[in-house]
N, CA, C and O atoms as CSV, one atom per row, in Angstrom:
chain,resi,resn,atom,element,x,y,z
A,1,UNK,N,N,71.798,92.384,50.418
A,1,UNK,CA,C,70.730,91.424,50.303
A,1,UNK,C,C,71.027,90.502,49.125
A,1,UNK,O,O,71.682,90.912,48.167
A,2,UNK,N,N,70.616,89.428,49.182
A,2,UNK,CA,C,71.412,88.265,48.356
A,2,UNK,C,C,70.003,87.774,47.446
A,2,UNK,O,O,69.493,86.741,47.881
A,3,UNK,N,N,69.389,88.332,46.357
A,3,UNK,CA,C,69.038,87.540,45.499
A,3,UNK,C,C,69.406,87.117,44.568
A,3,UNK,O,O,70.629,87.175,44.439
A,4,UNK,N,N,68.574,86.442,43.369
A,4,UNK,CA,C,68.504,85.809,41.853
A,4,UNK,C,C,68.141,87.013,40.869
A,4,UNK,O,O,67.030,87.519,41.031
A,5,UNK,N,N,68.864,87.461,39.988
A,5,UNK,CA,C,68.102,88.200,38.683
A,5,UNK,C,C,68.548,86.874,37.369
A,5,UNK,O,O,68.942,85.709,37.433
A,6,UNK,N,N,68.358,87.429,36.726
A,6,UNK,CA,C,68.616,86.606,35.672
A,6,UNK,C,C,69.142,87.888,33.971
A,6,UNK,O,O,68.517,88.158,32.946
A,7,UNK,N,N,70.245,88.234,34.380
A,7,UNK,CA,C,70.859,89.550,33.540
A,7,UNK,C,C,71.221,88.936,32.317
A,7,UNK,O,O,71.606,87.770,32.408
A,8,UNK,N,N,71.189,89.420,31.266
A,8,UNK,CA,C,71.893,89.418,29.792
A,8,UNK,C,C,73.552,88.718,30.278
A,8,UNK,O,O,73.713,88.654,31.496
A,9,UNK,N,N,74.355,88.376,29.680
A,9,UNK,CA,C,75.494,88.129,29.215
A,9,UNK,C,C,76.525,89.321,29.728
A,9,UNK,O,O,77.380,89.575,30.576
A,10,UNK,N,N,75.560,90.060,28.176
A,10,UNK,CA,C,77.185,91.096,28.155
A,10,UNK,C,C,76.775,92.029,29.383
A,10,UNK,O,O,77.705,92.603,29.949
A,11,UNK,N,N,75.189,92.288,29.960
A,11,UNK,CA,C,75.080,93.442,31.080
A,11,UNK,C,C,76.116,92.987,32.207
A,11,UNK,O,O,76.864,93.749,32.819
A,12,UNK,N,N,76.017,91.550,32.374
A,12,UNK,CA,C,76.836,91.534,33.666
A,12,UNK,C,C,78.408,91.547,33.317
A,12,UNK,O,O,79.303,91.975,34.046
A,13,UNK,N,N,78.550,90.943,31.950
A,13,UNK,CA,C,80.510,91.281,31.909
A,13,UNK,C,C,80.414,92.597,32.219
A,13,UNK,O,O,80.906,92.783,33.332
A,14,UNK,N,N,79.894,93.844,31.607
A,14,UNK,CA,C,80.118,95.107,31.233
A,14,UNK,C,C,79.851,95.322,32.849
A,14,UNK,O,O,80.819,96.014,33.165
A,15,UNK,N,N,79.153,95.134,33.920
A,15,UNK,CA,C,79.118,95.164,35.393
A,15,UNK,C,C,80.733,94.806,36.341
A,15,UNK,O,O,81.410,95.351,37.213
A,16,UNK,N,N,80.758,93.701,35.605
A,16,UNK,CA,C,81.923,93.215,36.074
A,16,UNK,C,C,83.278,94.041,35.788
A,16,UNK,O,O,84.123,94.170,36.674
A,17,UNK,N,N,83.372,94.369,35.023
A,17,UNK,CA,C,84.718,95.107,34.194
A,17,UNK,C,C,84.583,96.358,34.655
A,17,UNK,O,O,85.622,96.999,34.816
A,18,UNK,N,N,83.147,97.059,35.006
A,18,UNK,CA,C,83.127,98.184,35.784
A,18,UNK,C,C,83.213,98.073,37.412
A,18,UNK,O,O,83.431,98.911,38.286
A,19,UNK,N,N,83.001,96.956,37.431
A,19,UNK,CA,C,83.529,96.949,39.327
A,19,UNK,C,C,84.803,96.717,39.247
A,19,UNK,O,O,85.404,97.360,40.108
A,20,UNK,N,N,85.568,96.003,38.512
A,20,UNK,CA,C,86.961,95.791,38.398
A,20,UNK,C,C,87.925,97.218,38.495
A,20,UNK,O,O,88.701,97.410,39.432
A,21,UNK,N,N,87.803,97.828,37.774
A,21,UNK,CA,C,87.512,99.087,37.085
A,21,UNK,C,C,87.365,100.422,38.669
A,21,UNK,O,O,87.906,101.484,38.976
A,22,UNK,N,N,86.410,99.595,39.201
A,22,UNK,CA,C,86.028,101.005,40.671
A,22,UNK,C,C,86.736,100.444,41.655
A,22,UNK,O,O,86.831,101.103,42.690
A,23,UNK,N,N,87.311,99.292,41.602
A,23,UNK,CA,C,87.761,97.789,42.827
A,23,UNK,C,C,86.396,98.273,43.689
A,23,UNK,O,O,86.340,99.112,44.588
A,24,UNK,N,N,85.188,97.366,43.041
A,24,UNK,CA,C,84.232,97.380,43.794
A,24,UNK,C,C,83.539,95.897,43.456
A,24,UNK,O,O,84.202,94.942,43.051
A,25,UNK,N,N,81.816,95.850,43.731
A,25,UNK,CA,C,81.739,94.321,43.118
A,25,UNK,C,C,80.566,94.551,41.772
A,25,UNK,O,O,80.076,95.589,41.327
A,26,UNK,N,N,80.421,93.448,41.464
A,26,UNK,CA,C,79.648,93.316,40.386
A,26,UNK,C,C,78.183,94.239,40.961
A,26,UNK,O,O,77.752,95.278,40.460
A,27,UNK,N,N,77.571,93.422,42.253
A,27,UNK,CA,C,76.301,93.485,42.828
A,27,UNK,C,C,76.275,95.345,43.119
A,27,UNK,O,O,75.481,96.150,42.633
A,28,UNK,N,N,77.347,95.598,43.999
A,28,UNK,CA,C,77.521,97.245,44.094
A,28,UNK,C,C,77.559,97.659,42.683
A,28,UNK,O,O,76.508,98.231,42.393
A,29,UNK,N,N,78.232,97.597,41.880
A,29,UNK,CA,C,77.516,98.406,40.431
A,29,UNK,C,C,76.468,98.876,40.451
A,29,UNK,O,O,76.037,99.900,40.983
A,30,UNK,N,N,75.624,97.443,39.326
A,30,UNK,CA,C,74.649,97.139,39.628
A,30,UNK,C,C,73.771,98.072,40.273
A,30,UNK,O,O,73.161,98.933,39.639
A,31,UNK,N,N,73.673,97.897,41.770
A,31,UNK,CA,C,72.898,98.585,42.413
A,31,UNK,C,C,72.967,100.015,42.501
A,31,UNK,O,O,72.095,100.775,42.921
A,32,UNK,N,N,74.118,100.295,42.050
A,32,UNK,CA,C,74.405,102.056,42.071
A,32,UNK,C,C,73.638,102.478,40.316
A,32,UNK,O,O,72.970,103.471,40.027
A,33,UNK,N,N,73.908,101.723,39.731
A,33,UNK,CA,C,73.425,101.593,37.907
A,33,UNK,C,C,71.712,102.017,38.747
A,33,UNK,O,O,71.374,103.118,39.182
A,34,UNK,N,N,71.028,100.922,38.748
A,34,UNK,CA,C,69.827,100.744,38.743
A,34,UNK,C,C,69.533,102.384,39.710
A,34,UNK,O,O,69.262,103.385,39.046
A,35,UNK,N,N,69.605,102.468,40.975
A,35,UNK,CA,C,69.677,103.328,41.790
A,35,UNK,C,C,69.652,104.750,41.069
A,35,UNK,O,O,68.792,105.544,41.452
A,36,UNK,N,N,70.686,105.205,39.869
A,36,UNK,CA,C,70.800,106.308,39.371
A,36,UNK,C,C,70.112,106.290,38.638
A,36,UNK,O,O,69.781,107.451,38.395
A,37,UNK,N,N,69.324,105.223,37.701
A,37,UNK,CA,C,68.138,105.473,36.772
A,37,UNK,C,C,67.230,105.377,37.039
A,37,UNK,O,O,66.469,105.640,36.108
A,38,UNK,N,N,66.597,105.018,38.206
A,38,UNK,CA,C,64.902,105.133,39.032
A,38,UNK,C,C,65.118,106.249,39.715
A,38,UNK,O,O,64.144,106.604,40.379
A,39,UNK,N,N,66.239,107.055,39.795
A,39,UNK,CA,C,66.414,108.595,40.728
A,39,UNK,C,C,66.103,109.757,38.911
A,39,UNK,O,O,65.427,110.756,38.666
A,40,UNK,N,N,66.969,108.926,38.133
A,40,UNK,CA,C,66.873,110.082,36.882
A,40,UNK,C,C,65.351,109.765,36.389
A,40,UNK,O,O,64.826,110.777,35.924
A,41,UNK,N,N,64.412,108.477,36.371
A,41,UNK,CA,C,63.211,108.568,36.152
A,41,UNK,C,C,62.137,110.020,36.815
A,41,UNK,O,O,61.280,110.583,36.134
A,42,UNK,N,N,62.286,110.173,37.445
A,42,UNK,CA,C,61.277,111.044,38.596
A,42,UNK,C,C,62.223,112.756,38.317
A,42,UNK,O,O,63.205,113.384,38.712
A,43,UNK,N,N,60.830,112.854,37.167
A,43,UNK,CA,C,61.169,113.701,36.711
A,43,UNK,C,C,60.420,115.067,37.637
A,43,UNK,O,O,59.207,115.216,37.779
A,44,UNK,N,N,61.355,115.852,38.121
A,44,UNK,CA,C,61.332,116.998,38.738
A,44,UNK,C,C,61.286,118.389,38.127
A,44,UNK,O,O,62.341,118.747,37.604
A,45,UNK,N,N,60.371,119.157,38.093
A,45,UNK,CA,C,60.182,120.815,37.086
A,45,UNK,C,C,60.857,121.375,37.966
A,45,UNK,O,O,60.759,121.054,39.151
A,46,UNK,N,N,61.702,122.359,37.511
A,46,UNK,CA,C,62.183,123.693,38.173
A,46,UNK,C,C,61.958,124.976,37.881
A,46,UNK,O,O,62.550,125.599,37.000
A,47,UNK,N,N,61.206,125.355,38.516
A,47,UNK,CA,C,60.502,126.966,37.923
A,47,UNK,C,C,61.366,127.429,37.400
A,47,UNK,O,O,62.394,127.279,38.061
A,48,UNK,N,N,61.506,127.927,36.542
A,48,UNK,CA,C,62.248,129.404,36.237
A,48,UNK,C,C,60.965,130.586,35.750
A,48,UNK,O,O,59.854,130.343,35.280
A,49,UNK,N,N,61.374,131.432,35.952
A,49,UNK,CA,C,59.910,132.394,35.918
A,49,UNK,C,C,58.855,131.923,35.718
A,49,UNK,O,O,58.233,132.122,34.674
A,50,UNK,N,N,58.414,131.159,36.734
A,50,UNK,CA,C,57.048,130.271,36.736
A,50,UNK,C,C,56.609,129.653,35.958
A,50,UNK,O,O,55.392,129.465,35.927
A,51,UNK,N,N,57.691,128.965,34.793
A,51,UNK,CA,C,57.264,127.962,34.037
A,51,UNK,C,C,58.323,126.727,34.258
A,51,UNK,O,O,59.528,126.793,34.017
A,52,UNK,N,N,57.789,125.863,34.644
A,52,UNK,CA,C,58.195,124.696,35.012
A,52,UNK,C,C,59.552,124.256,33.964
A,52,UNK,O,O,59.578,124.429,32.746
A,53,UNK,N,N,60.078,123.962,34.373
A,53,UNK,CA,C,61.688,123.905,32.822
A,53,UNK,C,C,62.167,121.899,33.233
A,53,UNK,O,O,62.715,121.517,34.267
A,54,UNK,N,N,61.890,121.339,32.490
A,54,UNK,CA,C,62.413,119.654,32.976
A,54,UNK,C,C,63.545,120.056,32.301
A,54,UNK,O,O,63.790,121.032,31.592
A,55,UNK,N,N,64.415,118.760,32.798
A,55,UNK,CA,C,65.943,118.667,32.721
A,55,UNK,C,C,65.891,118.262,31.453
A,55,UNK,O,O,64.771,118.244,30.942
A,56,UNK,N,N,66.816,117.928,30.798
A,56,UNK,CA,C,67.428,118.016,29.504
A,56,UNK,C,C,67.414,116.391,28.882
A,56,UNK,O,O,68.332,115.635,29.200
A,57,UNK,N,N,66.543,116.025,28.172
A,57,UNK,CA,C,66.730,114.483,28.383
A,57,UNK,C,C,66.988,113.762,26.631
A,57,UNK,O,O,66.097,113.145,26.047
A,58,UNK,N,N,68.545,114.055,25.973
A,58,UNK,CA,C,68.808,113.913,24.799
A,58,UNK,C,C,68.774,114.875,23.449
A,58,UNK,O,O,69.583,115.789,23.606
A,59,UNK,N,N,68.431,114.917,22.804
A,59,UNK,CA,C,68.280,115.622,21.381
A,59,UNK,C,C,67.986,117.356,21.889
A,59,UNK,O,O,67.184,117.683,22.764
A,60,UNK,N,N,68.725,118.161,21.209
A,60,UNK,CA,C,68.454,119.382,21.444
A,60,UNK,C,C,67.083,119.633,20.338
A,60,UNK,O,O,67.131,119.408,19.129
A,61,UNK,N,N,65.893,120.146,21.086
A,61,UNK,CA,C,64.675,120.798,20.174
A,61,UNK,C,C,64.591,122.116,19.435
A,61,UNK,O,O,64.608,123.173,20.065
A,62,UNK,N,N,64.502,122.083,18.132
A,62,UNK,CA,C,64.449,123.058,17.553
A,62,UNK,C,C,63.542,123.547,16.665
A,62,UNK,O,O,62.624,122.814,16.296
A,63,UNK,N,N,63.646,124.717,16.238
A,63,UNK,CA,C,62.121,125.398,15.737
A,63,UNK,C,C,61.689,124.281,14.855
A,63,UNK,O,O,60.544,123.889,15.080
A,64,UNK,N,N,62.452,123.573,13.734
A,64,UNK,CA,C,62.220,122.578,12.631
A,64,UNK,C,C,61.517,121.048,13.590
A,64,UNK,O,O,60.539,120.361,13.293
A,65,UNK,N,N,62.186,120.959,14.427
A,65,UNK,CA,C,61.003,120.096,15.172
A,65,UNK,C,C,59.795,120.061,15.578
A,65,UNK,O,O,58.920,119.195,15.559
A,66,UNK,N,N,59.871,121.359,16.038
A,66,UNK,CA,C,58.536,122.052,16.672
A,66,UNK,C,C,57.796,122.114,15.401
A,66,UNK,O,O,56.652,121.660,15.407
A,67,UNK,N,N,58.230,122.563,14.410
A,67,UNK,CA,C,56.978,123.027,13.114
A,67,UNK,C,C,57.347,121.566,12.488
A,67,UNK,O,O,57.935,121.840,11.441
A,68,UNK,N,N,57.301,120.421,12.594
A,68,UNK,CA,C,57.211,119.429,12.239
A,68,UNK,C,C,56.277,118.464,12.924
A,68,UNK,O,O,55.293,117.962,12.382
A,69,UNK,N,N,56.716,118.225,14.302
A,69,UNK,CA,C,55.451,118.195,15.309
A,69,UNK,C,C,53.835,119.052,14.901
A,69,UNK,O,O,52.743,118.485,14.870
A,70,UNK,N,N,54.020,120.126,14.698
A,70,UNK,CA,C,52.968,120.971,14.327
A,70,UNK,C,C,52.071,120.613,13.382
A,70,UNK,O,O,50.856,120.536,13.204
A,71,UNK,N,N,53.030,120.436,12.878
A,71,UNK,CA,C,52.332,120.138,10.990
A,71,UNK,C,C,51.682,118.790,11.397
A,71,UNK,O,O,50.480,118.808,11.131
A,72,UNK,N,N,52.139,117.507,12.015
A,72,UNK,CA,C,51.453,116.230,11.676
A,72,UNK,C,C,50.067,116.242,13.074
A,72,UNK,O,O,49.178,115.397,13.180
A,73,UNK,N,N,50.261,117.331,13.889
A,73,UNK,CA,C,49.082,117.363,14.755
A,73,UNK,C,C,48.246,118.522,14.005
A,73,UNK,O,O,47.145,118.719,14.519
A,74,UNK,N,N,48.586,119.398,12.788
A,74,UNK,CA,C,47.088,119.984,12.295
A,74,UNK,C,C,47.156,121.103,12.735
A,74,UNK,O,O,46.171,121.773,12.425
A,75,UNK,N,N,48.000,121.697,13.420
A,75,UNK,CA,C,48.311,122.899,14.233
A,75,UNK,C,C,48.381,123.610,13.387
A,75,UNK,O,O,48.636,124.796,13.597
């Protein structure tokens, strides 16, 4: 499907150099890019012994977070 976006500069070189890169096109990137981050949005729980466990999304949490969090909610 053939529209207009209006992308940053460097998003579309960095598109381009990655279709170059797959010998694919700019637009297929792109659409596979966007595609994998509205699929990684929709965030899905997976039980593990009946507590819902979300996927892993950056910074590992640790007790010093948790009792830091704690502390500025009064807990």
């Amino acid at each position: 499907m053939r529209t207009t976006l209006d992308l940053d500069q460097d998003i579309l070189q960095a598109a381009k150099e990655l279709a170059t890169k797959q010998k694919s096109t700019a637009g297929k990137v792109i659409s596979a890019l966007v595609r994998s981050a509205l699929t990684a949005s929709r965030i899905t729980a997976h039980p593990k012994n009946a507590v819902p466990v979300l996927p892993p999304r950056g910074d590992v949490i640790t007790l010093d977070h948790v009792r830091r969090l704690m502390d500025q909610e009064g807990i």
